[in-house]
C-alpha positions as CSV (number, residue, x, y, z in Angstrom):
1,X,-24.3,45.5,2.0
2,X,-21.8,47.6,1.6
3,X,-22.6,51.2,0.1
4,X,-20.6,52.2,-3.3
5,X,-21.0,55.6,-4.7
6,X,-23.1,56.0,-7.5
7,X,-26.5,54.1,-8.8
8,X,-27.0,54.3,-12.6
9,X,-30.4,55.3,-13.2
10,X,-32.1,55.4,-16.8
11,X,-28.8,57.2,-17.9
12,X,-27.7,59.2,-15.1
13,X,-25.0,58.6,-12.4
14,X,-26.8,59.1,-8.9
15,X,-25.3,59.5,-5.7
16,X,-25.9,55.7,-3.9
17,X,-27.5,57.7,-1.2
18,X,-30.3,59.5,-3.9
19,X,-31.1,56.6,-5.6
20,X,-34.5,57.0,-4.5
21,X,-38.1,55.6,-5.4
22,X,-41.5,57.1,-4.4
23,X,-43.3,54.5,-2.2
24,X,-46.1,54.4,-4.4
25,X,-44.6,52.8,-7.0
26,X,-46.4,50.0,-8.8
27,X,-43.4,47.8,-8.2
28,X,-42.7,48.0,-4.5
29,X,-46.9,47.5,-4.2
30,X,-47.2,43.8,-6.8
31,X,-43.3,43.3,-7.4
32,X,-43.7,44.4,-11.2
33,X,-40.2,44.2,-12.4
34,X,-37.6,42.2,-13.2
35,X,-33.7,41.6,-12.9
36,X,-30.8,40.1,-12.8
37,X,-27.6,39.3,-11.0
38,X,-24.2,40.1,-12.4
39,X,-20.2,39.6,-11.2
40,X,-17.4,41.1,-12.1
41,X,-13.5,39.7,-11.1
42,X,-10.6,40.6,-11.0
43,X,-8.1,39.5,-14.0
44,X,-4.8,39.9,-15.7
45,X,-6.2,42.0,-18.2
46,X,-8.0,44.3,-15.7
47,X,-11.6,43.9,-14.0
48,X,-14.1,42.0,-16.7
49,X,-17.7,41.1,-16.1
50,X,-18.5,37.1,-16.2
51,X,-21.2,36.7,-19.5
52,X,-22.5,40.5,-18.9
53,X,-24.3,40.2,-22.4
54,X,-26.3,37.3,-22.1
55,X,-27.6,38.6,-18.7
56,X,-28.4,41.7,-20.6
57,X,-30.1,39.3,-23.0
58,X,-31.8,37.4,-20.2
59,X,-33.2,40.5,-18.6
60,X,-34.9,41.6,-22.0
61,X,-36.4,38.3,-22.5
62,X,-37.7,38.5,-18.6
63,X,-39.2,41.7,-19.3
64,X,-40.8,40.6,-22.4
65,X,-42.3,37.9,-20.6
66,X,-44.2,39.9,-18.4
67,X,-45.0,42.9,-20.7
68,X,-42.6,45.5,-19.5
69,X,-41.5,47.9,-22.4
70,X,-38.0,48.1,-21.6
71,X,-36.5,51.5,-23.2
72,X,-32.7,50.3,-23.0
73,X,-31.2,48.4,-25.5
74,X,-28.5,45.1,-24.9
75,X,-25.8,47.3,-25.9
76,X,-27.1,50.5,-23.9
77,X,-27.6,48.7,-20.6
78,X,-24.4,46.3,-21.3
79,X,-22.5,49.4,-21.6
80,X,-24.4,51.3,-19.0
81,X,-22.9,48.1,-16.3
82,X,-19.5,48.6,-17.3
83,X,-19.6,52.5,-16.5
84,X,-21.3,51.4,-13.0
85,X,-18.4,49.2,-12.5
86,X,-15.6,51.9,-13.4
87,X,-17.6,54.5,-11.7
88,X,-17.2,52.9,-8.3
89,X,-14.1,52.0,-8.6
90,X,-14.9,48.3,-8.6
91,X,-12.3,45.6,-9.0
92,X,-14.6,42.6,-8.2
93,X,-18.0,42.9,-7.5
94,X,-22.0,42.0,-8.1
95,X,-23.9,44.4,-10.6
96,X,-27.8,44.3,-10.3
97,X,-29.7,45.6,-12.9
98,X,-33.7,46.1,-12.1
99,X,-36.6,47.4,-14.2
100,X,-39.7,48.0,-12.4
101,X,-43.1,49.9,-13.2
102,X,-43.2,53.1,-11.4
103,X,-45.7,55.6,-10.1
104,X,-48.4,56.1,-12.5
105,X,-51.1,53.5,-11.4
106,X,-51.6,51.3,-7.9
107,X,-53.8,49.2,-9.7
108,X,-53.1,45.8,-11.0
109,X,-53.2,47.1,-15.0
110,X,-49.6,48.8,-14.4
111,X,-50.1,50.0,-18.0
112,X,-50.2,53.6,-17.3
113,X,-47.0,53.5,-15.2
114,X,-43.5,54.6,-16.1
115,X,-40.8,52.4,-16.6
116,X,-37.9,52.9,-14.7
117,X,-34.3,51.1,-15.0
118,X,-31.4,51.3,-12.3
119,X,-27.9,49.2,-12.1
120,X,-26.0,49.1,-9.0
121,X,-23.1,47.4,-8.1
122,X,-21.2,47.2,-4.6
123,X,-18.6,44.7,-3.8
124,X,-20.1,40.7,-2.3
125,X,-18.4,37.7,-1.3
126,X,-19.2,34.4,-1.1
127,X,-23.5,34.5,-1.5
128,X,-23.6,30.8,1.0
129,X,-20.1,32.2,2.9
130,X,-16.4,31.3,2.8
131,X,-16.8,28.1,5.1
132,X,-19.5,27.0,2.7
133,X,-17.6,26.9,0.0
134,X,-14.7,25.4,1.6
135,X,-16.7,22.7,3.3
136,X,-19.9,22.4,2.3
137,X,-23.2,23.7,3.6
138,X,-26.2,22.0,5.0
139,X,-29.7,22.4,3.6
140,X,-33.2,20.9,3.6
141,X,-36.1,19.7,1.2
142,X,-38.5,23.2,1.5
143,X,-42.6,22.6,2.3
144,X,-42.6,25.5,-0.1
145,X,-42.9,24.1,-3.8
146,X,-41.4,25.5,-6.6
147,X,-43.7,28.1,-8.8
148,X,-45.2,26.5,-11.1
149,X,-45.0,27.4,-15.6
150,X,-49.0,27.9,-15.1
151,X,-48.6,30.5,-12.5
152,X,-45.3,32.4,-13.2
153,X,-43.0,32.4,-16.1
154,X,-39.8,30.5,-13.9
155,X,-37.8,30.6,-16.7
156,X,-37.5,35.0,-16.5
157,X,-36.0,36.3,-13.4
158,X,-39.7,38.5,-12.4
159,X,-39.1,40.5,-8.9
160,X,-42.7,39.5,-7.3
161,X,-41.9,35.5,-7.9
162,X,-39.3,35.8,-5.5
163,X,-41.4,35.6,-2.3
164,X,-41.7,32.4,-3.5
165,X,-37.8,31.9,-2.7
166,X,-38.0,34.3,0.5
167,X,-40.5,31.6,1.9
168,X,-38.5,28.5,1.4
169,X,-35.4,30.5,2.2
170,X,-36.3,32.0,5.7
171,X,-37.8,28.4,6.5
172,X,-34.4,26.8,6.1
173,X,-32.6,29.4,7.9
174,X,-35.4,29.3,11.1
175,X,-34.9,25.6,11.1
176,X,-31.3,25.7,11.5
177,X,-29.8,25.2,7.6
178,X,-27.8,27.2,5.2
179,X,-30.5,26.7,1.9
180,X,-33.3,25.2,0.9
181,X,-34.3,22.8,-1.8
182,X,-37.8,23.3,-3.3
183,X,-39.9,20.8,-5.4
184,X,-42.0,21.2,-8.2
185,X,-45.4,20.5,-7.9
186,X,-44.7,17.1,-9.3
187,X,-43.1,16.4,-6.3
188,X,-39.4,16.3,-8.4
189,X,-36.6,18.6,-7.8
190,X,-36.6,22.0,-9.2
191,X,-33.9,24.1,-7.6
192,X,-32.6,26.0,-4.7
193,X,-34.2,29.2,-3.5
194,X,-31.9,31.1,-5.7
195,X,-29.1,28.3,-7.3
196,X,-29.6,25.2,-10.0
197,X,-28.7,22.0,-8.7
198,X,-27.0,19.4,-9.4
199,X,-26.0,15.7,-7.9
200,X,-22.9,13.6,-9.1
201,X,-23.6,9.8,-9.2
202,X,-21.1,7.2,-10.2
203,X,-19.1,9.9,-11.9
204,X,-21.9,11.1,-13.9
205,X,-23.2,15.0,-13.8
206,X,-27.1,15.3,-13.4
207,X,-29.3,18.4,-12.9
208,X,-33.0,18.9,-13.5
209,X,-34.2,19.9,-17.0
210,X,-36.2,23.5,-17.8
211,X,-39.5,21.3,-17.4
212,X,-39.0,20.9,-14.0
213,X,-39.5,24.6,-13.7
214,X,-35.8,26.1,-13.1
215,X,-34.2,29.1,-13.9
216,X,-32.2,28.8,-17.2
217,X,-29.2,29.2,-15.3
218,X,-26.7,31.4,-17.5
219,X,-23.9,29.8,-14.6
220,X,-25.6,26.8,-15.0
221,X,-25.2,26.5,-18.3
222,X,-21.2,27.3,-18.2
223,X,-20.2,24.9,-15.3
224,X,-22.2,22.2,-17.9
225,X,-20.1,23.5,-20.7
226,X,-16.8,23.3,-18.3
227,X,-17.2,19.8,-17.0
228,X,-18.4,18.0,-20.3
229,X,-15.2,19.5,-22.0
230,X,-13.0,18.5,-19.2
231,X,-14.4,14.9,-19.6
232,X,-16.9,14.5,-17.3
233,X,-20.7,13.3,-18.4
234,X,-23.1,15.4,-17.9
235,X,-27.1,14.9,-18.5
236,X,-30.4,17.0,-17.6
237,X,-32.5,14.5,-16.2
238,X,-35.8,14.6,-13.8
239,X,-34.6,13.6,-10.3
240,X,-36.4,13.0,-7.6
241,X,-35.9,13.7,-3.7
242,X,-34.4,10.1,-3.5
243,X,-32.3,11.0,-6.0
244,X,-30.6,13.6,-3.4
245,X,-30.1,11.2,-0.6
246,X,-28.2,8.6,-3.1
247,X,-26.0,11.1,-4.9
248,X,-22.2,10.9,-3.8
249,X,-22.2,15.0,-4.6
250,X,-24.4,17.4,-4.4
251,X,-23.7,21.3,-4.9
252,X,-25.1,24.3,-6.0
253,X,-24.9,27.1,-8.6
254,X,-25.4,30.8,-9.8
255,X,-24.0,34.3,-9.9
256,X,-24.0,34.8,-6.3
257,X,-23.5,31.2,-5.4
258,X,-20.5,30.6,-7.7
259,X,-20.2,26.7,-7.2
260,X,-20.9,25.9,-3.7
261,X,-20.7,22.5,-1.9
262,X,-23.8,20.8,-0.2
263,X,-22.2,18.3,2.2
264,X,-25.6,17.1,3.7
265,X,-29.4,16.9,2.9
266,X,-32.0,16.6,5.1
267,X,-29.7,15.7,8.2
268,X,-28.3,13.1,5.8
269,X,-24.8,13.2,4.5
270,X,-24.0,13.4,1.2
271,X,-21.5,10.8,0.2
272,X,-19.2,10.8,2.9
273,X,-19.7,14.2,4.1
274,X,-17.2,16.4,2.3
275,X,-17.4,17.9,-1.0
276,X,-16.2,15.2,-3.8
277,X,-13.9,15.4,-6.2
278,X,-16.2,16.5,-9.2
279,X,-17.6,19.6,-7.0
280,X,-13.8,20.5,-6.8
281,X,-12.8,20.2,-10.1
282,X,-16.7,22.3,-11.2
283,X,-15.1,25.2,-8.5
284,X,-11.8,24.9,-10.0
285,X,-12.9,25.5,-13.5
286,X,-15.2,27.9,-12.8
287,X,-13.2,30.0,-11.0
288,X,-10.5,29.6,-13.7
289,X,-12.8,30.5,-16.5
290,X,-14.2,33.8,-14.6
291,X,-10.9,35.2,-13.8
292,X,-9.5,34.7,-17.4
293,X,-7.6,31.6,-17.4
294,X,-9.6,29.6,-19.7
295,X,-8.5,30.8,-22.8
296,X,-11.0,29.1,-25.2
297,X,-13.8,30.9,-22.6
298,X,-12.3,34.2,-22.6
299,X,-15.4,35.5,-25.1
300,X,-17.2,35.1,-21.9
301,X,-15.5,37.7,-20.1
302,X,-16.0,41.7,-21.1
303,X,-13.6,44.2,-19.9
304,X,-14.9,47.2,-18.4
């Protein structure tokens, strides 16, 4: 990672270095918070952050959903990123904004704890890496299944549910792949361990449906909005690990991810091996729209 300068924390600018926590901290004990994860590019008009306020949006309803009082407001905490961004001196860059229960209690009723709210934001390439992107990466079917709705809330983006992704992600890595692919308990596909999926088969767009316990996606959700106004169909739909194997295209989404290839599953190849034309065109738009030259999805952008 590499170090910017200063840390917003509940409204002050801190020196990245003081950004500091006690280790007591109900958070760091039962990972009682939750977050999200933010870019910013580069564009004509100046540096703009990609959908900043329905992040913003999406981190209130995550902390709603697991009963954090979260002091900021959208429009605080939207504008709060943008001053991180300028701050640094950030052309491009990831913005991660956390809320987390502080010291106060290190029991499991975090009720007497303080609330605490930080932003960073330092500059991060390509989450899967340049060749990945280019070419494709490889990934396998995770033993870890995907948290189930009757255990966690999968839909918010809560900081403790992420072992969940750890697991299946250190497993794939150990065993010789880029990412993993987890299951529901249903046995159907959810989602990476950090990216919606999706598979392109006979020219049609599919990716798995809320129910199937993903993360509402927020760049999901624009590269479906992309491709079904370029043309291309585009359905949610419950798929299945066979689904995977038979799909000509497979690739991945999400803040860090961008759009990102998978050119083989399971030591199987995924159509012929190379990303297909579909996962081009999905890159192509995406990275037109977040860099300004979409102009019907410039209300997506926010200048710093």
């Amino acid at each position: 990672m590499e170090a910017s300068k200063f840390i917003w924390m509940d409204g002050d600018m801190v020196p990245w270095d003081q950004a500091t926590v006690h280790v007591l901290v109900n958070a760091l004990h039962y990972g009682s918070g939750v977050f999200e994860g933010i870019r910013a590019y580069e564009t004509d008009q100046g540096t703009a952050v990609f959908r900043l306020t329905d992040h913003i949006r999406r981190l209130h309803r995550s902390a709603k959903a697991y009963r954090i009082p979260l002091e900021w407001s959208v429009d605080e905490l939207v504008s709060a990123c943008k001053q991180v961004v300028r701050d640094n001196d950030l052309e491009a860059c990831y913005i991660r904004p956390l809320t987390f229960y502080g010291l106060g209690s290190v029991g499991l009723n975090p009720a007497g704890c303080e609330v605490k709210t930080i932003i960073a934001a330092w500059r991060w390439g390509a989450y899967l890496g340049e060749e990945g992107v280019r070419n494709g990466i490889r990934v396998r079917v995770s033993s870890w299944r995907r948290i189930p709705s009757t255990s966690f809330v999968p839909t918010a983006k809560g900081t403790g549910q992420y072992l969940n992704s750890i697991m299946a992600k250190q497993e794939a890595l150990a065993t010789g792949y880029d990412e993993a692919i987890m299951l529901n308990a249903d046995g159907n596909v959810s989602e990476g361990s950090g990216e919606n999926i999706f598979c392109v088969r006979e020219g049609v767009v599919l990716t798995p449906p809320l129910a199937s316990g993903i993360l509402d996606g927020i760049t999901r959700h624009s590269v479906m909005t992309l491709l079904a106004e370029d043309g291309v169909e585009v359905r949610e739909a419950v798929l299945t690990r066979g689904d995977l194997y038979a799909a000509d295209e497979v690739f991945l989404t999400g803040t860090a991810a961008e759009v990102t290839p998978i050119r083989e599953i399971d030591d199987r190849p995924v159509g012929d091996g190379k990303p297909g034309p579909i996962t081009r065109r999905a890159q192509e738009l995406y990275q037109a729209a977040v860099t300004g030259r979409v102009p019907s999805k410039n209300h997506w952008l926010e200048h710093v």
